[in-house]
Backbone bond lengths (Angstrom), bond angles and torsions (degrees), N, CA, C in turn:
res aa  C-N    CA-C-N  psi(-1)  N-CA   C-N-CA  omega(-1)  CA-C   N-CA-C  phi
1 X - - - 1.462 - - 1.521 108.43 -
2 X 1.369 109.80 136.21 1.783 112.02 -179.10 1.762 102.07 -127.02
3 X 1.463 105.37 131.21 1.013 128.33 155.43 0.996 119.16 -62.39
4 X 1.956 132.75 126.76 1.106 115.94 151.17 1.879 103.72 -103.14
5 X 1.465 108.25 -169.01 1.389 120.95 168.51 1.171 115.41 -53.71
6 X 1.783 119.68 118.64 1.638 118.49 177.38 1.112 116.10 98.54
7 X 1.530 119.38 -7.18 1.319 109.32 179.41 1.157 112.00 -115.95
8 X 1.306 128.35 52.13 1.790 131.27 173.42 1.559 108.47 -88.80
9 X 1.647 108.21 -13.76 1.263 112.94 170.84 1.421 106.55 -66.51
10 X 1.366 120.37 -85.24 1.169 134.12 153.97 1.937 129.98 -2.84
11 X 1.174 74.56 -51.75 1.904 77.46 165.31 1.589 121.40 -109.50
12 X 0.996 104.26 10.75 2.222 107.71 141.60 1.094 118.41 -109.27
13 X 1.321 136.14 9.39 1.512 153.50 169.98 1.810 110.18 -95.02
14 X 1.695 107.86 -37.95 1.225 116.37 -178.91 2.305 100.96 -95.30
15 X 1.377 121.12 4.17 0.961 111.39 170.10 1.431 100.89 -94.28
16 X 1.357 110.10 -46.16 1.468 109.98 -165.16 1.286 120.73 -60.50
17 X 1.273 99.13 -10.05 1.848 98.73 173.34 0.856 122.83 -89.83
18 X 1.133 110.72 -29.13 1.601 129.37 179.88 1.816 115.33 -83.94
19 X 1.309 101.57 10.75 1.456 124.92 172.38 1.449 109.51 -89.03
20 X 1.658 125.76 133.71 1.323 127.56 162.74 1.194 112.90 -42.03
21 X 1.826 120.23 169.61 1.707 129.59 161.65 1.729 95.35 -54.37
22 X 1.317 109.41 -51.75 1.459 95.32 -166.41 1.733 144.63 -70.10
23 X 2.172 77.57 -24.41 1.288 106.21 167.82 1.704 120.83 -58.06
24 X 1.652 108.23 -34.43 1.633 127.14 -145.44 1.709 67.18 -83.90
25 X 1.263 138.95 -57.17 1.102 131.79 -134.48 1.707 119.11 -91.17
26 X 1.788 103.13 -25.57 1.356 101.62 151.59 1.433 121.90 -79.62
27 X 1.248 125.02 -10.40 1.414 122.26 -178.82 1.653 96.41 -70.08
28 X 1.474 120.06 -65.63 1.442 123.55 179.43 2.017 126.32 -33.55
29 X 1.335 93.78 -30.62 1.547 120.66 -157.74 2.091 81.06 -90.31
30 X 1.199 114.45 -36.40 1.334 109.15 176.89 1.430 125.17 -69.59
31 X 1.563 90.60 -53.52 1.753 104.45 179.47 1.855 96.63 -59.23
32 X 1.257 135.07 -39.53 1.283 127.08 -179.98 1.568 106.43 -67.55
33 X 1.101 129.69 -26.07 1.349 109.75 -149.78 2.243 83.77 -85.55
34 X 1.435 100.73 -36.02 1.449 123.58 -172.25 1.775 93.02 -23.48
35 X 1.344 92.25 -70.26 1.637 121.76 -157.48 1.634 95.73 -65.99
36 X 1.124 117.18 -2.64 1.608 95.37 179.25 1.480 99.52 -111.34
37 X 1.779 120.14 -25.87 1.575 100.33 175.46 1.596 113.45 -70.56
38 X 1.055 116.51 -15.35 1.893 109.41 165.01 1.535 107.47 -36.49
39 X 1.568 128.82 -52.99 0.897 106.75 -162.17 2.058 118.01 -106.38
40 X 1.072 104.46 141.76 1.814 119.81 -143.37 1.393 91.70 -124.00
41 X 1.618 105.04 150.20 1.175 123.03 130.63 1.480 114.24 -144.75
42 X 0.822 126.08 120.22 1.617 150.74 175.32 1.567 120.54 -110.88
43 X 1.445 104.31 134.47 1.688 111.56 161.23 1.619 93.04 -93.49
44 X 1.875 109.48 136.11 1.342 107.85 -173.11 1.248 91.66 -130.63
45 X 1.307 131.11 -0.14 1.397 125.33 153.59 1.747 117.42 -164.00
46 X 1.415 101.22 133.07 1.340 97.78 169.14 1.514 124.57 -139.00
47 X 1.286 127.46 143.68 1.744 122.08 -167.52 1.621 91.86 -140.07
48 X 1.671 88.76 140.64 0.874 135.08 -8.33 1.492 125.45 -50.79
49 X 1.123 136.16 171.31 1.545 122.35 -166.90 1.879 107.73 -115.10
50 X 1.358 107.73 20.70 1.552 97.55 -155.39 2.005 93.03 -173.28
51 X 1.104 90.00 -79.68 1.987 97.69 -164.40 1.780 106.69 -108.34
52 X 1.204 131.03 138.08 1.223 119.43 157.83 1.274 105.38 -91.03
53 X 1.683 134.55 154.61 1.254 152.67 -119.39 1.586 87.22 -167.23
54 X 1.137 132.92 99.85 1.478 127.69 -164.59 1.660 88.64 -92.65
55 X 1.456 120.38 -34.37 1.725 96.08 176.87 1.415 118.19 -98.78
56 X 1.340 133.36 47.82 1.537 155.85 178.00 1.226 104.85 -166.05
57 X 1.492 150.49 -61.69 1.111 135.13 -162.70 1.571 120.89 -54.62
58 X 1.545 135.89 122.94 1.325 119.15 -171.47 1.456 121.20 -101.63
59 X 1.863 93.15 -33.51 1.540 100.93 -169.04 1.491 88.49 -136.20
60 X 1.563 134.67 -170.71 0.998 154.20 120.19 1.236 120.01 -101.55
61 X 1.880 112.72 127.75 0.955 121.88 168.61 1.525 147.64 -102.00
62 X 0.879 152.39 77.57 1.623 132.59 -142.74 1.465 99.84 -125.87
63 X 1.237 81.13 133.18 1.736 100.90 168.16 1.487 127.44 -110.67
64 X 1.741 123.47 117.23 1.358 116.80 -164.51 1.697 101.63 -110.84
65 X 0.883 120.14 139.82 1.713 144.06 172.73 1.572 117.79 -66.82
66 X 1.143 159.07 133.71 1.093 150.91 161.43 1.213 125.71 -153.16
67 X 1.163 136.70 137.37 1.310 161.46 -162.90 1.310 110.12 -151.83
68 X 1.509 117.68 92.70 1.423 139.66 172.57 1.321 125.31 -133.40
69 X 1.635 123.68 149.97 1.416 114.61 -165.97 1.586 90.33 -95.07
70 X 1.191 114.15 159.09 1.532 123.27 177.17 1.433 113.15 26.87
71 X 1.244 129.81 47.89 1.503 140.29 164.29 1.284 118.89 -27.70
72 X 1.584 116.47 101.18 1.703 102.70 -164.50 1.435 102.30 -124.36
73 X 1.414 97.84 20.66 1.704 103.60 167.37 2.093 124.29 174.10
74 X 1.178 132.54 150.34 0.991 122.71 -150.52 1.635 92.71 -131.71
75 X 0.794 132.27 158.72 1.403 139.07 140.23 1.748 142.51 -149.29
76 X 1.100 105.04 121.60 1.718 96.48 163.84 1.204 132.82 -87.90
77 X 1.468 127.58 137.56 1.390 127.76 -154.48 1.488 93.48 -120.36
78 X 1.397 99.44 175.57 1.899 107.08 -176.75 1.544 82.85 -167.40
79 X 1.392 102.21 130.84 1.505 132.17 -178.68 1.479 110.28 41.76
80 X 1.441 135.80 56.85 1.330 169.59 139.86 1.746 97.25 84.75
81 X 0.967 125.86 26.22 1.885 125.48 -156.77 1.664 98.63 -155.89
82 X 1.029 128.12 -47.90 1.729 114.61 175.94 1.016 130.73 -147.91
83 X 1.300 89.49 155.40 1.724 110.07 -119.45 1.606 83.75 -102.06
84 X 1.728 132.32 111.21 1.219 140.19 176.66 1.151 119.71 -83.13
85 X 1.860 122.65 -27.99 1.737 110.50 167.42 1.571 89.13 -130.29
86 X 1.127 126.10 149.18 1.402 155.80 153.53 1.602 120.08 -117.46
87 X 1.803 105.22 110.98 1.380 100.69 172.80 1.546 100.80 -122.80
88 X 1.435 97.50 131.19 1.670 124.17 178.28 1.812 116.17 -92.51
89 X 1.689 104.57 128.74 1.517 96.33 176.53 1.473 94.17 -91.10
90 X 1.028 110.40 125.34 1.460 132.08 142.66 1.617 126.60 -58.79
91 X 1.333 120.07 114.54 1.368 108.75 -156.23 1.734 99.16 -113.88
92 X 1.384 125.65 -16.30 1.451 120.33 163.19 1.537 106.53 -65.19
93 X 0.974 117.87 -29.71 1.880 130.93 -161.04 1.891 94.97 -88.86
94 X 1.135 100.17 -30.85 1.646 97.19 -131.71 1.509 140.68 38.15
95 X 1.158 109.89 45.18 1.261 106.78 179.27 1.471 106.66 -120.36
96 X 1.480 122.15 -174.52 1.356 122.65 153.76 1.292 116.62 -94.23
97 X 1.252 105.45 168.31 2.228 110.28 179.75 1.492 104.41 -146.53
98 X 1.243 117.76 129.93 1.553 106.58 153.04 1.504 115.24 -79.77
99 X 1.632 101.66 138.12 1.553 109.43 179.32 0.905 105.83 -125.83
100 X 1.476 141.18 -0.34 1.294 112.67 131.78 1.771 102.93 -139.55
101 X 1.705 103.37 -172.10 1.303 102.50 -145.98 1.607 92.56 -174.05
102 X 1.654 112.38 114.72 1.750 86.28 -177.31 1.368 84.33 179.96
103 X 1.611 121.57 172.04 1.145 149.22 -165.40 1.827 107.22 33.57
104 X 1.890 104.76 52.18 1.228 125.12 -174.67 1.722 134.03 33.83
105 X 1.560 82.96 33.68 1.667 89.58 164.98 1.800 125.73 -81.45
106 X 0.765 129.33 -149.73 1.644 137.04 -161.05 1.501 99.95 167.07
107 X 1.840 100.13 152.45 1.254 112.80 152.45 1.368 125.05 -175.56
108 X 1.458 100.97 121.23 1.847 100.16 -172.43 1.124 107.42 -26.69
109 X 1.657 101.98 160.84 1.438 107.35 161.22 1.364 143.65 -60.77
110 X 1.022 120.15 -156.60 1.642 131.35 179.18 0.923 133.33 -142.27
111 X 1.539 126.73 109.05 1.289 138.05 -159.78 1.606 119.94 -118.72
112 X 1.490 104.49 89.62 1.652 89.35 172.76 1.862 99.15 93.67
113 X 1.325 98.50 177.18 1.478 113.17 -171.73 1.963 115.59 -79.57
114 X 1.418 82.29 -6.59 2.164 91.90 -156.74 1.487 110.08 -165.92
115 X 1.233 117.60 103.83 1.522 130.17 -165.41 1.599 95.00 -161.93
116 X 1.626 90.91 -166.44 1.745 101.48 168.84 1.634 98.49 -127.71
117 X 1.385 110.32 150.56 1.854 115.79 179.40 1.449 93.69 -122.47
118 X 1.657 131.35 132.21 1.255 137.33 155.25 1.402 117.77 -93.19
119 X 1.120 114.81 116.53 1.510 137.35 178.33 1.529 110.76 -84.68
120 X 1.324 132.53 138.70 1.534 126.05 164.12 1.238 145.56 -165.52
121 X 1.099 162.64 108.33 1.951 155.87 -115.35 1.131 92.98 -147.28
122 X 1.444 113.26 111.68 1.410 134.03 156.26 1.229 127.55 -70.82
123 X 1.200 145.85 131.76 1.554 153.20 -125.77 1.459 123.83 15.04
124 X 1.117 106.50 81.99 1.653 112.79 -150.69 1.846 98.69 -78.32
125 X 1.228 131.48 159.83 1.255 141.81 150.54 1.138 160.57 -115.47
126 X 0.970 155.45 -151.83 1.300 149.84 -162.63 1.591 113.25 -67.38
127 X 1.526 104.09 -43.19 1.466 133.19 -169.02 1.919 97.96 -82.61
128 X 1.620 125.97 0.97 1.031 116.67 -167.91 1.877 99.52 -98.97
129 X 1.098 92.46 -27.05 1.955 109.26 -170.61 1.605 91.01 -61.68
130 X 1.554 136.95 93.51 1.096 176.48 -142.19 1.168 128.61 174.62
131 X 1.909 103.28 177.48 1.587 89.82 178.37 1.800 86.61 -100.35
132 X 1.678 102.80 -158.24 1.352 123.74 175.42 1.038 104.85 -156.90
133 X 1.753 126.01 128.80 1.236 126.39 159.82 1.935 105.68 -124.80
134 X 1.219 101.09 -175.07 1.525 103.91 -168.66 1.631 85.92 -140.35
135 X 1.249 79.51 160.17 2.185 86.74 175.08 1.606 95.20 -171.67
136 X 1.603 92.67 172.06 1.207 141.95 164.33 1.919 116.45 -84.94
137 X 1.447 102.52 177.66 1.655 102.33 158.39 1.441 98.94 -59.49
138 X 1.408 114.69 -71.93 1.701 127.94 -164.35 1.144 102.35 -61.31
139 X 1.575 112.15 -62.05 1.438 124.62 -139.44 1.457 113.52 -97.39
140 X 1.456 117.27 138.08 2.068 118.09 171.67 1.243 111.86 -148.66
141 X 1.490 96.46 172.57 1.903 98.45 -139.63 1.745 64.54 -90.07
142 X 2.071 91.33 -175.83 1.623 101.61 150.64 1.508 108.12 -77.15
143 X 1.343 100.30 167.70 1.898 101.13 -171.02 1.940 94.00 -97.75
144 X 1.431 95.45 153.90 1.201 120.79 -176.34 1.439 113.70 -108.66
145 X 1.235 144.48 125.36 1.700 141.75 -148.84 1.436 85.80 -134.93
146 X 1.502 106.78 130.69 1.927 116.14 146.22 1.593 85.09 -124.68
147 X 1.403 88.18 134.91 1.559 119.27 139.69 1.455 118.42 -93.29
148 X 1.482 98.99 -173.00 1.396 124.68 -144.61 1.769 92.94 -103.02
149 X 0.962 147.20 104.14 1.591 149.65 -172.70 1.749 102.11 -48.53
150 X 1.068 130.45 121.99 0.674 144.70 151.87 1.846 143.32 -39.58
151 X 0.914 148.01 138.03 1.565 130.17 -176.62 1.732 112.69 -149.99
152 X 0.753 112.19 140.04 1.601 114.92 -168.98 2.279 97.10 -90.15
153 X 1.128 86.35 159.02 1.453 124.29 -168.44 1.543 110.84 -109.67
154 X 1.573 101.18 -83.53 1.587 91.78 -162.55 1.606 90.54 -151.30
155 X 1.672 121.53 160.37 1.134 144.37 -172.05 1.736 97.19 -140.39
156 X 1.256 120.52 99.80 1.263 121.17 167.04 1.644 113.89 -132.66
157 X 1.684 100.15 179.58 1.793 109.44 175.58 1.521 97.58 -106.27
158 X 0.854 93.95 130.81 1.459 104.94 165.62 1.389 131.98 -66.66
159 X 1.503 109.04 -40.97 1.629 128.19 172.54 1.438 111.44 -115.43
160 X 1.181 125.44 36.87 1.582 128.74 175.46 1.734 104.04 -25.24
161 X 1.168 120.46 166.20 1.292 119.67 -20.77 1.515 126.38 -93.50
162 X 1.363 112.07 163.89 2.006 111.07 -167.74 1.842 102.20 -68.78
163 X 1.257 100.31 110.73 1.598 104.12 162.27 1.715 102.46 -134.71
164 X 1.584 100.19 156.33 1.313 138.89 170.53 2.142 102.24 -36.50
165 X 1.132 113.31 126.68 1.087 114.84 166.23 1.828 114.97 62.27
166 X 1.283 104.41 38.76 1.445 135.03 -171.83 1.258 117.13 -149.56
167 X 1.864 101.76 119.41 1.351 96.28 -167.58 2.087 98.33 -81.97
168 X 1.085 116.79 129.17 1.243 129.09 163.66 1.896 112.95 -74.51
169 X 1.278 127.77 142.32 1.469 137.29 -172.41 1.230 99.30 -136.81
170 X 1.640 107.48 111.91 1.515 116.53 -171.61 1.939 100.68 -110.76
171 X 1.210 100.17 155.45 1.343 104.55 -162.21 2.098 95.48 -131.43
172 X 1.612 103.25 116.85 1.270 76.55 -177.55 1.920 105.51 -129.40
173 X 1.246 124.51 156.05 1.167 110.85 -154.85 1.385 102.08 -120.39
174 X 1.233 147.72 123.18 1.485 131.66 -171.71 2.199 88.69 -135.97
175 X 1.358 96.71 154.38 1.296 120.93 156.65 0.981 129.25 -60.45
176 X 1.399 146.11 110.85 1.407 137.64 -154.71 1.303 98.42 -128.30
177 X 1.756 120.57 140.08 1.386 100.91 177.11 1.847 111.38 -134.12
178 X 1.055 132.72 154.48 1.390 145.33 -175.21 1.044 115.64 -48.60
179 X 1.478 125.45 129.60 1.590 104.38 25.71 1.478 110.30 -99.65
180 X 1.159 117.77 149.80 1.563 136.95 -172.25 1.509 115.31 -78.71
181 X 1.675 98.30 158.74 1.988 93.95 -164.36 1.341 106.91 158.09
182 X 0.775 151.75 167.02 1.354 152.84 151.14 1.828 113.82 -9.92
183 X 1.359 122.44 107.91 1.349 124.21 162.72 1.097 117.07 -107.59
184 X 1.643 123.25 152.88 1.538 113.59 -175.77 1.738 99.47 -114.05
185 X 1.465 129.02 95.12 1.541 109.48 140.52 0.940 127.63 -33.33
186 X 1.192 140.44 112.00 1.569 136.77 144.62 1.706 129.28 -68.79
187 X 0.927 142.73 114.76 1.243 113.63 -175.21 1.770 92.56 -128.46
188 X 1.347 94.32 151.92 1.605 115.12 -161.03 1.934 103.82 -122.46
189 X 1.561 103.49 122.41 1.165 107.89 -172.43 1.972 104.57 -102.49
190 X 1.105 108.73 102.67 1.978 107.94 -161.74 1.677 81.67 -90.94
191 X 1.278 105.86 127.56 1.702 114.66 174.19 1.708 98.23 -132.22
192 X 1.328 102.38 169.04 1.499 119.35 -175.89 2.085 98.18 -61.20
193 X 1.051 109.41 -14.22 1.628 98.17 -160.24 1.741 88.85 -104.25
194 X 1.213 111.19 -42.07 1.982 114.44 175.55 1.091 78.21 165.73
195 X 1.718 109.63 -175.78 1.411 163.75 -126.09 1.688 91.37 -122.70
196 X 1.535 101.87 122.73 1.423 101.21 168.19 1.730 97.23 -123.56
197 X 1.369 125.57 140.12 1.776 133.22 177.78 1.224 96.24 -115.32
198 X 1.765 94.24 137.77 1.804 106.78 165.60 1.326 100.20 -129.71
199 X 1.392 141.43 167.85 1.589 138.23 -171.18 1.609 81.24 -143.03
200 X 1.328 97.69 131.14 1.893 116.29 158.37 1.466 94.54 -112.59
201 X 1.331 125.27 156.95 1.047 137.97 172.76 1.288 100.95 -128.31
202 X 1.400 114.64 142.51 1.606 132.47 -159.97 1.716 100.72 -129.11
203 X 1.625 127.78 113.12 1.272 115.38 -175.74 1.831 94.30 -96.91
204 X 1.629 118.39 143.41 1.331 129.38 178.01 1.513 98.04 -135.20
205 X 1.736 77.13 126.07 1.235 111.89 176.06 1.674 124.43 -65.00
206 X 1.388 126.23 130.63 1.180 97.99 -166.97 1.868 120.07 -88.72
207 X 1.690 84.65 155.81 2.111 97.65 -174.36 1.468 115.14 -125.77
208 X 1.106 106.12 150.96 1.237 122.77 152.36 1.251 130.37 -26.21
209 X 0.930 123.19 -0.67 1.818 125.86 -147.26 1.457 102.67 -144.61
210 X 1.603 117.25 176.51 1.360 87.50 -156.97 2.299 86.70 -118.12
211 X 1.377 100.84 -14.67 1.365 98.84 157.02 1.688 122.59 -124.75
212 X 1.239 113.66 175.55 2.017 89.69 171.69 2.098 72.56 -148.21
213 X 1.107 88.76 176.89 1.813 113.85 177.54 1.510 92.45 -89.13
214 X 1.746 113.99 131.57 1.415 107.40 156.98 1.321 98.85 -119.91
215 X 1.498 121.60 -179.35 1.570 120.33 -155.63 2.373 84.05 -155.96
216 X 1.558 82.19 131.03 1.563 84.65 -174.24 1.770 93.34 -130.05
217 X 1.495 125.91 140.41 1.536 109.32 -171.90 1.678 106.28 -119.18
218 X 1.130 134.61 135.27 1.428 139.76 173.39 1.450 113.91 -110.76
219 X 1.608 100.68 152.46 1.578 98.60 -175.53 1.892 81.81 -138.81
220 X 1.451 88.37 141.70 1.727 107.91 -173.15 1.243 101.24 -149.90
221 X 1.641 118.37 110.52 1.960 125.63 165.44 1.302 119.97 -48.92
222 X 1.337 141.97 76.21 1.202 98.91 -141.11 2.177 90.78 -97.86
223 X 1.540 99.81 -174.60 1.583 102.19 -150.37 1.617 80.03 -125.89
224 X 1.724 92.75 175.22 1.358 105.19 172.72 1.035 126.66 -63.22
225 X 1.343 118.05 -30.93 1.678 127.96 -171.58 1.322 91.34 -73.11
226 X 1.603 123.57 -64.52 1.566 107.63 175.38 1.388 149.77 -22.82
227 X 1.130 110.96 -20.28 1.733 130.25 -177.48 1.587 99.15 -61.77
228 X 0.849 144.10 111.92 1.724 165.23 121.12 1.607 80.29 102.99
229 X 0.829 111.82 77.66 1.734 113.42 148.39 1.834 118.30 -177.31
230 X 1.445 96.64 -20.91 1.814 89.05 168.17 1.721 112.55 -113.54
231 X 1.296 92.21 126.25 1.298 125.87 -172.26 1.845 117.37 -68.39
232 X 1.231 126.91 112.68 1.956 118.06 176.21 1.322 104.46 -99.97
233 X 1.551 129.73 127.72 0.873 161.83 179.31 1.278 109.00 -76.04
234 X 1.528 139.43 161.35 1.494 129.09 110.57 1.353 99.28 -150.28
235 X 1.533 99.12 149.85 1.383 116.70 -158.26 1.481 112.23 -127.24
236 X 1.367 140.35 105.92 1.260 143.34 176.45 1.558 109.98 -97.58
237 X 1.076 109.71 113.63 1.760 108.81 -168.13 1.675 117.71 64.87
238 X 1.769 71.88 -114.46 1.507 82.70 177.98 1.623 112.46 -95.85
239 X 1.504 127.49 -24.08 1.602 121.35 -137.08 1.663 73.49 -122.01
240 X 1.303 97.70 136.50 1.709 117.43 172.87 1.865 124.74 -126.41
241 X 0.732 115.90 -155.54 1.636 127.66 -155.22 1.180 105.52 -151.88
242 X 1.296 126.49 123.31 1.879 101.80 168.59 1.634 99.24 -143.36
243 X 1.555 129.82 128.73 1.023 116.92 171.32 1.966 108.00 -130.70
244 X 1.079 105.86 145.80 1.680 117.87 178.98 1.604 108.86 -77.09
245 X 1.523 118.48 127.28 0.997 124.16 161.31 1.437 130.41 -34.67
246 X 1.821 137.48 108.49 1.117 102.10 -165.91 2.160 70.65 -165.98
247 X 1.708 69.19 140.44 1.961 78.64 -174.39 1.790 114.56 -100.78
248 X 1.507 98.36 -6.01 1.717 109.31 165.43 1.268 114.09 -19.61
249 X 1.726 113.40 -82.89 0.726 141.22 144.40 1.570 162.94 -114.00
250 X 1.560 135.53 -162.28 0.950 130.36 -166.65 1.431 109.39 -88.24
251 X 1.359 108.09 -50.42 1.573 123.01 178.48 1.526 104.32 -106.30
252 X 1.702 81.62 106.84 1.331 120.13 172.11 2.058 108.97 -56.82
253 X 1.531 109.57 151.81 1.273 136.75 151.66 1.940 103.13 -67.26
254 X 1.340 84.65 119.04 2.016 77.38 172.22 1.574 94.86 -104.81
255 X 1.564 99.46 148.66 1.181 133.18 177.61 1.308 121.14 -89.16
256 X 1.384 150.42 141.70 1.241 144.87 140.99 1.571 108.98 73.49
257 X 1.346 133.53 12.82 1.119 124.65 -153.11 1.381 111.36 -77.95
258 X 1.733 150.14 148.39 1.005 166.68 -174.07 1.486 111.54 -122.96
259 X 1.241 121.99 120.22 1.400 128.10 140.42 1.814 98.33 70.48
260 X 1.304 113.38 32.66 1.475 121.39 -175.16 1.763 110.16 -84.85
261 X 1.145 125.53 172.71 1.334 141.57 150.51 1.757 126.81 -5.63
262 X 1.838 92.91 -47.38 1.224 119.48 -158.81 1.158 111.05 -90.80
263 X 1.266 119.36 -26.04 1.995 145.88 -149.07 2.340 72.86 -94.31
264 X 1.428 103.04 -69.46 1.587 111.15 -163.40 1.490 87.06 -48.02
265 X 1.058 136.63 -74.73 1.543 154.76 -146.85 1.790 107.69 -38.60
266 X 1.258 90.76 -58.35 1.702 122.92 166.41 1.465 115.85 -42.96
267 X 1.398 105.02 -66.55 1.523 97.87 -176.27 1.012 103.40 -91.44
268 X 1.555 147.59 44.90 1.234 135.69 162.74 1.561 81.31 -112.67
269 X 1.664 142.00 -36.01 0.963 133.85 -174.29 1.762 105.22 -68.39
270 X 1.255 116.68 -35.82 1.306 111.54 173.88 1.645 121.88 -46.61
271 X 1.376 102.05 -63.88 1.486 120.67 168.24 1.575 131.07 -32.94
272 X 1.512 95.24 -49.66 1.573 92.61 163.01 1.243 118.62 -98.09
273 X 1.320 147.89 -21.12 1.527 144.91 117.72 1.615 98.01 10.74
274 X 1.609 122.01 -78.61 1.260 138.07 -160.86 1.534 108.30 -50.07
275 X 1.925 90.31 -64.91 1.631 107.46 168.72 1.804 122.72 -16.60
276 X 2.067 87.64 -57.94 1.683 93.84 -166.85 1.429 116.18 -78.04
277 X 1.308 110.21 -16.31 1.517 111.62 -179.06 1.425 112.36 -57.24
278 X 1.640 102.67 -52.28 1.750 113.15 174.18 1.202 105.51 -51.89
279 X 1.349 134.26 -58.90 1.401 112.25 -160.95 1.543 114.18 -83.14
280 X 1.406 96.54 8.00 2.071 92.49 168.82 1.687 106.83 -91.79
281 X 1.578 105.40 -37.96 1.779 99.78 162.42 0.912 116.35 -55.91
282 X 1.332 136.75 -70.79 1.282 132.42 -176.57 1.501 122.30 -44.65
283 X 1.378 125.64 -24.98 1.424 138.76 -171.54 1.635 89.15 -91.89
284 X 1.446 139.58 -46.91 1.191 113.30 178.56 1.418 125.60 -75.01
285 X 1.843 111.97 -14.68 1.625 115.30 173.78 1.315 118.88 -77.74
286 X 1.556 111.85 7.36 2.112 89.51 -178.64 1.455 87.70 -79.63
């Protein structure tokens, strides 16, 4: 069979006939399904993108995508049930409106059937570590979740003290923050030969609060070669713990630590440090 110019019409008109009842009818069921993924709504970016950071995080931002025919309404959701901005087309007006608007969100406007809208809440909180989805009447994105960043606590033995050919039971305690569910400790055993990983998973119950203490427990033999050179880990997300085997003593040197107890502890001592300075200037300017 030869094509000339103009006839590509013509020769998917001369396949389709030549297609079974059953054939004609999955082909149709395709071209329909085609025409409905055109139309989208997607979150295609949001930051923080993962953890809120209550002493760095300032705002949340998210930006949702859309491509809809006659768009006669938008929404952003927070924890899959309510709905924090709602924009309505108005069709006497023609315009759009937000009608509602609450627990200090925002969101650009709306232009047309298919653009992008940025949504965003400045000093976000406890109650923000959720998911987020965006929608249509019909149509909604997948939902997008920040939690609450996490920070470690404490790395201890449980049955001190560390000797050779003794299994040691380490107990480690990190800050966990909402929303609650299944967390994975990891804890990482660094030895002279490499790195061996085990994952406990810790289920948390849900609270009121916007972090609670979870507690994950390890058991490690440890050997002669082990004595001051292999290192126990545990790792929650991103921010970890690391302390070196060492039978000296009880209270360990911490290693490598991130975003711990001590890091918060500190700059709250900074802060009022800061606090007292002002009120000694000010006490010498009246």
């Amino acid at each position: 069979m030869f094509l000339v110019a103009g006839s590509l019409r013509s020769f998917l008109v001369l396949l389709y006939t030549r297609l079974s009842r059953s054939s004609k009818l999955l082909a149709v069921m395709i071209l329909t399904m085609a025409s409905y993924t055109s139309t989208i709504v997607e979150i295609v970016d949001i930051s923080p993108s993962s953890v809120i950071n209550f002493r760095q995080t300032t705002a949340i931002v998210i930006t949702c995508r859309y491509n809809v025919k006659n768009l006669s309404e938008f929404r952003l959701t927070q924890n899959f049930s309510e709905v924090v901005v709602k924009i309505e087309y108005n069709k006497a007006e023609n315009v759009y409106k937000e009608t509602i608007q609450r627990n200090g969100f925002n969101c650009g406007p709306i232009h047309g059937d298919k653009g992008d809208i940025i949504c965003w809440k400045l000093n976000p909180n406890c109650e923000d570590a959720t998911s987020y989805t965006c929608s249509s009447a019909k149509e909604s994105s997948k939902p997008k979740i920040l939690k609450v960043k996490p920070y470690m606590h404490s790395l201890r033995v449980v049955n001190p003290p560390i000797k050779a050919n003794k299994i040691s039971i380490f107990r480690c305690t990190a800050y966990v923050g909402s929303p609650f569910g299944n967390t994975d400790f990891v804890w990482l055993e660094k030895r002279h030969r490499g790195i061996n990983i085990h994952v406990n998973q810790v289920y948390i119950l849900q609270r009121d609060t916007c972090s609670i203490p979870a507690v994950s427990l390890y058991n490690y033999t440890v050997k002669e070669r082990d004595i001051g050179s292999t290192s126990i880990s545990c790792l929650v997300e991103d921010v970890s713990i690391t302390k070196i085997l060492d039978p000296a003593g009880n209270d360990w040197n911490h290693f490598g630590q991130t975003d711990n107890a001590d890091k918060l502890c500190e700059a709250n001592i900074t802060k009022l440090l800061a606090l007292a300075a002002l009120l000694l200037f000010l006490g010498k300017h009246r």
